[in-house]
Backbone atoms as SQL, in Angstrom:
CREATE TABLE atoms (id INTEGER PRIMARY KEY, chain TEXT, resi INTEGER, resn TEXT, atom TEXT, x REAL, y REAL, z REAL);
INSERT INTO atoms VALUES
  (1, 'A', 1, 'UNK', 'N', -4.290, -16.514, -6.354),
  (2, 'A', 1, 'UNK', 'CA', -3.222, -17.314, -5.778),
  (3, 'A', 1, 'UNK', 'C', -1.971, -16.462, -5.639),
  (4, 'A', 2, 'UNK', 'N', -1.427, -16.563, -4.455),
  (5, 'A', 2, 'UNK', 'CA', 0.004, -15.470, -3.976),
  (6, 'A', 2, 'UNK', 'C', 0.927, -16.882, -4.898),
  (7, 'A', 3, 'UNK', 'N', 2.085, -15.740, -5.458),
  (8, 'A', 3, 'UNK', 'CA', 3.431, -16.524, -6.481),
  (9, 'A', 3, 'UNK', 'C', 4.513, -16.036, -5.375),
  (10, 'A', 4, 'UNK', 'N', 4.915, -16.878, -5.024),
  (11, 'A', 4, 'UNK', 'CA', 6.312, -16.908, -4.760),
  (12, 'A', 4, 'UNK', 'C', 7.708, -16.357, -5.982),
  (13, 'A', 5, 'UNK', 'N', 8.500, -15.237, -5.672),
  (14, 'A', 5, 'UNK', 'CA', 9.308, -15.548, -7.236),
  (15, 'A', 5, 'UNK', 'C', 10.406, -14.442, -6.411),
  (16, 'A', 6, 'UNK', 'N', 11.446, -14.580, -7.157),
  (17, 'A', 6, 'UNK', 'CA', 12.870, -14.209, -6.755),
  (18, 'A', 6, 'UNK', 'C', 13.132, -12.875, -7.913),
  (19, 'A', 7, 'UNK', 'N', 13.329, -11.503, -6.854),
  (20, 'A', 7, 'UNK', 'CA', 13.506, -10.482, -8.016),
  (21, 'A', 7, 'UNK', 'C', 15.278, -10.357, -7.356),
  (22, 'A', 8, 'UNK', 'N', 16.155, -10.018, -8.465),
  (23, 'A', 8, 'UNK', 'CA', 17.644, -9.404, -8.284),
  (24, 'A', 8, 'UNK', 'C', 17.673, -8.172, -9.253),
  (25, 'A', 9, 'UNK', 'N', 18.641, -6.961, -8.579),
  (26, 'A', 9, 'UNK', 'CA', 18.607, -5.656, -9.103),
  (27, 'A', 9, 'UNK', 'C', 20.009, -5.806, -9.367),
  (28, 'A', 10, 'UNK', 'N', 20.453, -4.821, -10.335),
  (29, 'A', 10, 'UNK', 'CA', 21.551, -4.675, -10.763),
  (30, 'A', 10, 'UNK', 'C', 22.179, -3.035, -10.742),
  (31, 'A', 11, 'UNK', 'N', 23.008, -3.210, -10.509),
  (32, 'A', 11, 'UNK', 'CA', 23.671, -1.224, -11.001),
  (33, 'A', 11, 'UNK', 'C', 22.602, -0.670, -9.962),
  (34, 'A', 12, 'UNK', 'N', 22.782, 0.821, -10.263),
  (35, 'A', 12, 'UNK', 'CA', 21.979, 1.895, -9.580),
  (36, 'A', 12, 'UNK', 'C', 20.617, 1.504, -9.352),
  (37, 'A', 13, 'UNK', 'N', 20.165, 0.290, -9.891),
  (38, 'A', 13, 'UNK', 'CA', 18.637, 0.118, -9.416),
  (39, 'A', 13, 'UNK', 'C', 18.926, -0.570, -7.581),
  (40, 'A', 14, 'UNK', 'N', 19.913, -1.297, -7.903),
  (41, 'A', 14, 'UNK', 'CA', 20.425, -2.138, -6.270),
  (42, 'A', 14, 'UNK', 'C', 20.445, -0.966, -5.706),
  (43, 'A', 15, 'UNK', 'N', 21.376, -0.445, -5.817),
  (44, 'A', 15, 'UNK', 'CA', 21.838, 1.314, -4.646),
  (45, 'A', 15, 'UNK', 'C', 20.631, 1.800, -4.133),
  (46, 'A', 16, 'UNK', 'N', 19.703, 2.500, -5.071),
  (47, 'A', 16, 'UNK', 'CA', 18.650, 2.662, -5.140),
  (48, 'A', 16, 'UNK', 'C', 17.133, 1.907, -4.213),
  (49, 'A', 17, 'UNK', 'N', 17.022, 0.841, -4.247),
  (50, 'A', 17, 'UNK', 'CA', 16.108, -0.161, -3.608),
  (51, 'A', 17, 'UNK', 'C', 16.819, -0.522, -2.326),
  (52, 'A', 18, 'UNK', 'N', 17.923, -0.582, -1.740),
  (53, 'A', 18, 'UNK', 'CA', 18.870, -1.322, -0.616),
  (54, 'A', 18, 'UNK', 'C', 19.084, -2.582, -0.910),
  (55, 'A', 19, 'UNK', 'N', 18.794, -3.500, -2.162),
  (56, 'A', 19, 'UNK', 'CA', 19.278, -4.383, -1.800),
  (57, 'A', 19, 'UNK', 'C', 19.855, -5.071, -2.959),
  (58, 'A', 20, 'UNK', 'N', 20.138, -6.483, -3.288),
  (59, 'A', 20, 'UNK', 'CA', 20.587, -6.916, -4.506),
  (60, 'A', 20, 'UNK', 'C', 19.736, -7.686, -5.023),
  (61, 'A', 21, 'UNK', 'N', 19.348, -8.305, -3.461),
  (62, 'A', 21, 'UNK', 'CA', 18.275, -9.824, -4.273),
  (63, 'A', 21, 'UNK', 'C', 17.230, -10.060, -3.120),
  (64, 'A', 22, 'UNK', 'N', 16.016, -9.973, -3.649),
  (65, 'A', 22, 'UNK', 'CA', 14.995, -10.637, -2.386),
  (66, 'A', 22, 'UNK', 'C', 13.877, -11.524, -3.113),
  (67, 'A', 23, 'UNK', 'N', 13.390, -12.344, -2.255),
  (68, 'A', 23, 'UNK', 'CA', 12.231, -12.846, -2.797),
  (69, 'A', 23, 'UNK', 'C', 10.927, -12.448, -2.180),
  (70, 'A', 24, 'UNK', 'N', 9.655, -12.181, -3.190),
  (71, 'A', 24, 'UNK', 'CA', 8.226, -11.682, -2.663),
  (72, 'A', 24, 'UNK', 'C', 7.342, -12.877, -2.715),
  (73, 'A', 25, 'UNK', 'N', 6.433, -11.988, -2.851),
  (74, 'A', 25, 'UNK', 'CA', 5.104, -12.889, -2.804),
  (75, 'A', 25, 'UNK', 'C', 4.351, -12.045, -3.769),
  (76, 'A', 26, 'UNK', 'N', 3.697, -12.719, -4.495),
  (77, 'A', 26, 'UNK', 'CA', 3.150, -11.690, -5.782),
  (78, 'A', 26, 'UNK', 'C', 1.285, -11.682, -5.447),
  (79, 'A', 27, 'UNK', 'N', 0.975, -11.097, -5.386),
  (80, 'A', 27, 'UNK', 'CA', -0.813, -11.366, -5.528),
  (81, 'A', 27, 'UNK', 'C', -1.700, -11.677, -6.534),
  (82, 'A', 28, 'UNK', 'N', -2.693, -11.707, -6.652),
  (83, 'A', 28, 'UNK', 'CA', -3.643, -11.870, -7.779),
  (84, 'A', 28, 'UNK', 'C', -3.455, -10.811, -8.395),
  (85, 'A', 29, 'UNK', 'N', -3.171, -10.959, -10.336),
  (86, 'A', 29, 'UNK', 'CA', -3.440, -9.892, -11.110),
  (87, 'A', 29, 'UNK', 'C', -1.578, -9.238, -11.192),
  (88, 'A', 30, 'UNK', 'N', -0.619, -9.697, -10.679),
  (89, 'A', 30, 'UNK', 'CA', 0.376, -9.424, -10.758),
  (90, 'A', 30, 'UNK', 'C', 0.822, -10.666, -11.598),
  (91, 'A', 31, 'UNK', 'N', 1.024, -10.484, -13.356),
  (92, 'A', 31, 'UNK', 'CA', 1.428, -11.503, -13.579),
  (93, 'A', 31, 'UNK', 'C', 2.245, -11.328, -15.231),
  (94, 'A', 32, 'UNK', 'N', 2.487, -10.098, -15.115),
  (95, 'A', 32, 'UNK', 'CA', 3.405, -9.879, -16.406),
  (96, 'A', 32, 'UNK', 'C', 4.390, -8.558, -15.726),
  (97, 'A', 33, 'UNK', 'N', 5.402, -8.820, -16.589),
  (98, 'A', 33, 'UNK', 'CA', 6.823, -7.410, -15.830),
  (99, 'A', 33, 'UNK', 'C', 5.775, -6.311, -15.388),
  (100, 'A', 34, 'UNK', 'N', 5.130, -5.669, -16.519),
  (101, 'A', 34, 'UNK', 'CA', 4.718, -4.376, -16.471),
  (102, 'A', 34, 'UNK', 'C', 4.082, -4.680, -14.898),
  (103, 'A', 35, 'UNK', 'N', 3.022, -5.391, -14.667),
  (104, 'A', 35, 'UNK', 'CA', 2.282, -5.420, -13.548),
  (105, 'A', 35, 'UNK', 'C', 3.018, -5.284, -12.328),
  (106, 'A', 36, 'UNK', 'N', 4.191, -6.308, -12.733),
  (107, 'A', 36, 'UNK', 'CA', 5.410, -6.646, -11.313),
  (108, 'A', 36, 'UNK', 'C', 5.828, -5.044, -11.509),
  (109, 'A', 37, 'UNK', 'N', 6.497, -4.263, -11.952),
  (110, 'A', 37, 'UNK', 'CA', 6.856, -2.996, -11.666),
  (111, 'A', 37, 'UNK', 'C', 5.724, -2.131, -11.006),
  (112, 'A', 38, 'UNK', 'N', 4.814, -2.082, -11.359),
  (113, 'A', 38, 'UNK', 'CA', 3.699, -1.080, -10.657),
  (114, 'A', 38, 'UNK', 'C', 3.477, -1.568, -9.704),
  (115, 'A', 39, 'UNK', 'N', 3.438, -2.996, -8.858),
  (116, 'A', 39, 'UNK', 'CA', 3.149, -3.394, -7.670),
  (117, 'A', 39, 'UNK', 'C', 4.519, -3.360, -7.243),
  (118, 'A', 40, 'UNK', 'N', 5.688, -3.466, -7.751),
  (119, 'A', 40, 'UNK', 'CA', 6.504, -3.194, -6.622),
  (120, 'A', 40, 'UNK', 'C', 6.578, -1.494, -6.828),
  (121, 'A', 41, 'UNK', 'N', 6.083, -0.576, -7.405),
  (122, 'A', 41, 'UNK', 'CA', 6.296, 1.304, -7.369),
  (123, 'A', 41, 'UNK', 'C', 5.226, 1.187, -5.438),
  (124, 'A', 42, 'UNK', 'N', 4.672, 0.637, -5.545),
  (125, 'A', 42, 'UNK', 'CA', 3.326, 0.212, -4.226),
  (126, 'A', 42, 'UNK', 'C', 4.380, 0.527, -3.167),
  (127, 'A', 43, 'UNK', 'N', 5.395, -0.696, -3.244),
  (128, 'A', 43, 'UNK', 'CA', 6.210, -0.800, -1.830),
  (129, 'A', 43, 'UNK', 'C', 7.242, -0.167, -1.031),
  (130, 'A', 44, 'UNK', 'N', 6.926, 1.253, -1.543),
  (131, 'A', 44, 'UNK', 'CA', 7.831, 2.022, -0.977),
  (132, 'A', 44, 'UNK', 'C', 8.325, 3.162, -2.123),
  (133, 'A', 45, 'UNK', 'N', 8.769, 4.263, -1.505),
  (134, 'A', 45, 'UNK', 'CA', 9.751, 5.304, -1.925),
  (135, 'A', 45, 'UNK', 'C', 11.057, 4.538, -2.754),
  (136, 'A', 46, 'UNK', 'N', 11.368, 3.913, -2.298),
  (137, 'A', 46, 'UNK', 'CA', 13.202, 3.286, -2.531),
  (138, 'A', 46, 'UNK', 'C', 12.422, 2.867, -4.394),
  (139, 'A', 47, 'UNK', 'N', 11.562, 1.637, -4.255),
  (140, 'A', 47, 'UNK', 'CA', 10.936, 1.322, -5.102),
  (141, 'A', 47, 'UNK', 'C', 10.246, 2.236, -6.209),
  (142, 'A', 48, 'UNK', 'N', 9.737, 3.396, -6.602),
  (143, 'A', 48, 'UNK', 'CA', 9.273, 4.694, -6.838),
  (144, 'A', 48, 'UNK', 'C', 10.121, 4.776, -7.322),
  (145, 'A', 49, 'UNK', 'N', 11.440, 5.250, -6.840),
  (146, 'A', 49, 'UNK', 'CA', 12.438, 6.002, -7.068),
  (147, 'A', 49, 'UNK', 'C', 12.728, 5.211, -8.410),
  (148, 'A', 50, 'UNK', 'N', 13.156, 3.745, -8.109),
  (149, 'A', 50, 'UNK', 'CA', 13.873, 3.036, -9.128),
  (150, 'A', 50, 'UNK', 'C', 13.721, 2.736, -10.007),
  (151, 'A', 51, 'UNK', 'N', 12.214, 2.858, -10.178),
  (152, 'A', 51, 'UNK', 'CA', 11.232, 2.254, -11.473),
  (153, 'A', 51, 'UNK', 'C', 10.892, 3.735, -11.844),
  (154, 'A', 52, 'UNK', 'N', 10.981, 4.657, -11.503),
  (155, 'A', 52, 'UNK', 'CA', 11.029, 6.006, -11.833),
  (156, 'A', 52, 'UNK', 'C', 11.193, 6.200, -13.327),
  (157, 'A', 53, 'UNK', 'N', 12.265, 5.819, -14.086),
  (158, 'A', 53, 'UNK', 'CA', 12.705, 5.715, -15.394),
  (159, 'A', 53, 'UNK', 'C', 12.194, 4.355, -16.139),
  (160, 'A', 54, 'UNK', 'N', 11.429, 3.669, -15.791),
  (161, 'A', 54, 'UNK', 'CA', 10.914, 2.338, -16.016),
  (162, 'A', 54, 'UNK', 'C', 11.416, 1.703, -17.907),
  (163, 'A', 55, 'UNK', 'N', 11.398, 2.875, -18.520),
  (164, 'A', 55, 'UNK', 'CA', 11.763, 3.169, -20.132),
  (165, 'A', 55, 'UNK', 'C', 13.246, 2.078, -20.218),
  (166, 'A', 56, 'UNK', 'N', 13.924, 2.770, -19.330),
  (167, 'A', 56, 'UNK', 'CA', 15.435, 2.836, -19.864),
  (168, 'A', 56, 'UNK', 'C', 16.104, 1.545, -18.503),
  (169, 'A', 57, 'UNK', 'N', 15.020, 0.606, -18.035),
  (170, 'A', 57, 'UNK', 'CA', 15.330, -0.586, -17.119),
  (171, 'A', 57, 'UNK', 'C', 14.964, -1.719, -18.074),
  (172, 'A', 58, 'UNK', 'N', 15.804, -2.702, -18.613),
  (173, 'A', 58, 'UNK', 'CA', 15.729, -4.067, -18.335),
  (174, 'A', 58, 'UNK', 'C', 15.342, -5.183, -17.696),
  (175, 'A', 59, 'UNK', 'N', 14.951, -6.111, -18.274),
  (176, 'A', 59, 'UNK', 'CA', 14.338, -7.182, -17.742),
  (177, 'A', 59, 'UNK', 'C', 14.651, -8.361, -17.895),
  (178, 'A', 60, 'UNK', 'N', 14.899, -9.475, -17.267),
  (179, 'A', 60, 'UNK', 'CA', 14.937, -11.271, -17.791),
  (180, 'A', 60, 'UNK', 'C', 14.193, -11.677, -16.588),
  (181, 'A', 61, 'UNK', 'N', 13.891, -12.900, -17.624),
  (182, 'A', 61, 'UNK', 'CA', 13.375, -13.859, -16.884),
  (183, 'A', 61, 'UNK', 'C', 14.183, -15.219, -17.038),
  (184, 'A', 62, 'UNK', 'N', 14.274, -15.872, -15.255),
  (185, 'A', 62, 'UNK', 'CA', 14.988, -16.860, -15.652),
  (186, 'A', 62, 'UNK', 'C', 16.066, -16.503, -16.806),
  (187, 'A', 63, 'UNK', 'N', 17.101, -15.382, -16.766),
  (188, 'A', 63, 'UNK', 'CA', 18.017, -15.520, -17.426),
  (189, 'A', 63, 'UNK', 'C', 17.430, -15.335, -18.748),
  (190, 'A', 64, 'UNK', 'N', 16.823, -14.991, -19.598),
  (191, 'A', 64, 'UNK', 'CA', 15.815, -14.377, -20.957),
  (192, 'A', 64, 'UNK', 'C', 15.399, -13.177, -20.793),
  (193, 'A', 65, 'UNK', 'N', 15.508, -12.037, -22.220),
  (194, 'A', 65, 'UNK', 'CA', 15.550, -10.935, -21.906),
  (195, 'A', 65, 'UNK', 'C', 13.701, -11.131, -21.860),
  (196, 'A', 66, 'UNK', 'N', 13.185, -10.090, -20.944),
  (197, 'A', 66, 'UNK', 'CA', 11.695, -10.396, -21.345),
  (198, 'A', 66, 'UNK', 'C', 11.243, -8.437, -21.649),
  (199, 'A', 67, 'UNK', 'N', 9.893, -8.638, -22.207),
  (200, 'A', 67, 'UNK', 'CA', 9.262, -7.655, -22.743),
  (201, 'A', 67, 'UNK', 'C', 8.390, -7.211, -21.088),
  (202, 'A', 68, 'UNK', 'N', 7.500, -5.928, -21.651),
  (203, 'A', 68, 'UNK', 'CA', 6.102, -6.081, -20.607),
  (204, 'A', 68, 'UNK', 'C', 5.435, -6.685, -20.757),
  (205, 'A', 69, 'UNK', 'N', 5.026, -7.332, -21.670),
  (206, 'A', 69, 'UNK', 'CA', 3.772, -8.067, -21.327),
  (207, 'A', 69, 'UNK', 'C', 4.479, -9.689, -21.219),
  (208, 'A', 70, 'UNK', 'N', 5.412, -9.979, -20.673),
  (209, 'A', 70, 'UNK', 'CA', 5.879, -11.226, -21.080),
  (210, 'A', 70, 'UNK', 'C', 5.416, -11.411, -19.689),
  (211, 'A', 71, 'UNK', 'N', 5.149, -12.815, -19.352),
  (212, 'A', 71, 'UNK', 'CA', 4.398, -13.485, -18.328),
  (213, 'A', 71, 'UNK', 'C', 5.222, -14.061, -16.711),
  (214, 'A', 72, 'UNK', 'N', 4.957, -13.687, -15.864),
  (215, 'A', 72, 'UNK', 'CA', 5.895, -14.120, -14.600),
  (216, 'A', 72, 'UNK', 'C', 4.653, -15.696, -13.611),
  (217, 'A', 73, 'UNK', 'N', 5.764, -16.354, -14.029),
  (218, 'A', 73, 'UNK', 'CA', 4.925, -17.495, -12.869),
  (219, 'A', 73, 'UNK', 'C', 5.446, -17.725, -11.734),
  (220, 'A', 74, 'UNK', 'N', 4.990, -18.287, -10.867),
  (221, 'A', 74, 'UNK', 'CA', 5.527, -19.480, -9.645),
  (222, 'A', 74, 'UNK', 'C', 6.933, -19.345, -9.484),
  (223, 'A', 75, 'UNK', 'N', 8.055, -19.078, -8.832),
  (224, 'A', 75, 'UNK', 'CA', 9.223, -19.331, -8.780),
  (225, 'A', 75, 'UNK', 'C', 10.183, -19.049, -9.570),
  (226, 'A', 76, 'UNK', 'N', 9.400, -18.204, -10.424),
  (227, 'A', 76, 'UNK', 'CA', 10.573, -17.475, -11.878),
  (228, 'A', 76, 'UNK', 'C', 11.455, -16.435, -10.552),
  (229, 'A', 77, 'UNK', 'N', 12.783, -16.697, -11.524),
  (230, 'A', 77, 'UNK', 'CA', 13.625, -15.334, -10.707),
  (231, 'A', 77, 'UNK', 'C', 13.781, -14.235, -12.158),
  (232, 'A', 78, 'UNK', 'N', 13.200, -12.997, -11.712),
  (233, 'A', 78, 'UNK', 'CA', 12.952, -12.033, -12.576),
  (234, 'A', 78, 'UNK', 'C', 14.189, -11.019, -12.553),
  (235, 'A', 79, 'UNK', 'N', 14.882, -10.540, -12.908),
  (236, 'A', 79, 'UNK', 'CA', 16.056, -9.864, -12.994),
  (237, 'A', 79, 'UNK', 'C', 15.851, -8.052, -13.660),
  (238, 'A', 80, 'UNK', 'N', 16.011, -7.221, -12.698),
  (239, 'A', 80, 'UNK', 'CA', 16.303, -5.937, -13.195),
  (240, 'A', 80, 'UNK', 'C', 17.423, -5.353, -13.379),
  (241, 'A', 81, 'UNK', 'N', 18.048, -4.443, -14.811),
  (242, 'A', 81, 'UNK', 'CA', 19.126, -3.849, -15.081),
  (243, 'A', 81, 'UNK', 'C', 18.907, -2.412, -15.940),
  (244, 'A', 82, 'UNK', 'N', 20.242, -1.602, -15.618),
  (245, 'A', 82, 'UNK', 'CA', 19.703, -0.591, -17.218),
  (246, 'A', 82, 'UNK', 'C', 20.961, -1.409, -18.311),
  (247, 'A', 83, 'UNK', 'N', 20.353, -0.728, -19.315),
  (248, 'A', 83, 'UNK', 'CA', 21.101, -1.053, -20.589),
  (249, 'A', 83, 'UNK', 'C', 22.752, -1.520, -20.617),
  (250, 'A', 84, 'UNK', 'N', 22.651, -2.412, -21.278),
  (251, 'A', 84, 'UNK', 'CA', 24.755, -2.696, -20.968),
  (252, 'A', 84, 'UNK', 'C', 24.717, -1.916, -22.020),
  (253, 'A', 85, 'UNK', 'N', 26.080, -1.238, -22.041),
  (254, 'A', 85, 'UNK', 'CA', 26.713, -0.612, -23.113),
  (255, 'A', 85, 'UNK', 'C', 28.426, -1.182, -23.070),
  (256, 'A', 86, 'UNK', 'N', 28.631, -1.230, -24.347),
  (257, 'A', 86, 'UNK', 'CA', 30.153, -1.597, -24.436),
  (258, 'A', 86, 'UNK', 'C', 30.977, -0.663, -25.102),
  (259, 'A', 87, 'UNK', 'N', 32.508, -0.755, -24.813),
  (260, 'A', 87, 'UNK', 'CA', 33.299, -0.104, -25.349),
  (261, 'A', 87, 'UNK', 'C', 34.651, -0.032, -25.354);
């Protein structure tokens, strides 16, 4: 079953990809972060590039920080960042 779901980039990952916010279509077997990053490394150079450092990128779901293996469904908006730092 194709998932509908809403990814937004943040910082140098936006610059990087061209954009801020789009929504995909996910396929069969795309259904935890880790998976969503290697199928989007698929869609291009821009994509490659950004997940390049995959270590030192962030994740939420729906606004929750999530792990790799944490689970993406139906209409989740999934969120990429690197690390906040304060000071």
């Amino acid at each position: 079953m194709i998932k509908p779901i809403k990814l937004v980039y943040f910082a140098w990952l936006r610059e990087r990809i061209g954009t801020g916010q789009e929504e995909i279509l996910l396929p069969d077997g795309v259904d935890t972060v880790e998976a969503l990053i290697m199928h989007l490394c698929t869609m291009g150079h821009r994509y490659a590039d950004a997940f390049g450092m995959r270590k030192t990128i962030r994740c939420a779901i729906n606004y929750e920080f999530a792990e790799a293996q944490s689970k993406i469904n139906a209409g989740d908006e999934v969120a990429f960042f690197p690390p906040v730092t304060g000071g």
